[in-house]
Steps between C-alpha positions, in 0.01 A plus 500: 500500500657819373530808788298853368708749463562779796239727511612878448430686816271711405269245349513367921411782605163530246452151601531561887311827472188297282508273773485685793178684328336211433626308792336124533475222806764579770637858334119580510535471888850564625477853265393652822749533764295369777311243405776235516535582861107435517507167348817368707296608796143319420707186414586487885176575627318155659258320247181667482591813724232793432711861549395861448704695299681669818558123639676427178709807501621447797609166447622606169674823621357732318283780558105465419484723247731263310284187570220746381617531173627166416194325598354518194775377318508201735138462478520510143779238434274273742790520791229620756126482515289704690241353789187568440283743702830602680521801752770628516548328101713178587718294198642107568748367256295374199485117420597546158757381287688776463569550883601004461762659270600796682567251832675180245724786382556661865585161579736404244688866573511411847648138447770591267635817663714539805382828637 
């Protein structure tokens, strides 16, 4: 199998920059700063734990207002769901497929590193 040539460094940077405005899957999340530190802290919350946005900003350590504006995005990408009739509005971890791989790849990061 022949090796493509070296891409000029300029067309990276058109390639990087198309990307990053159209980001997909994992760039679609980790685009904003924060939200990696959300999703390593609801992976070590206990199965089935309900939390208010301040609950989960604390354990996250980040302020409210930054839970606040993620949610969506977490709600969105089926990370979170909300409880029903809720007040104050409480979230669990959604039983979804996204958050099996999210906790198989937290896993495998986890196994092969030495921290």
């Amino acid at each position: 199998m022949s090796e493509s040539p070296p891409k000029h460094p300029a067309a990276e940077k058109d390639t990087k920059e198309a990307r990053l405005e159209n980001p997909s899957g994992v760039l679609y999340l980790f685009q904003h700063e924060s939200v990696p530190i959300l999703i390593d802290a609801i992976l070590t919350l206990p199965p089935g734990r309900e939390f208010t946005k301040t609950e989960l900003a604390e354990h996250a350590g980040v302020t409210r207002q930054t839970v606040s504006k993620y949610i969506d995005l977490l709600l969105e990408t089926d990370i979170v769901e909300e409880i029903p009739n809720s007040s104050p509005r409480r979230y669990r971890v959604a039983k979804t497929d996204v958050v099996q791989e999210l906790f198989e790849l937290n896993s495998a990061l986890n196994a092969g590193s030495e921290w």
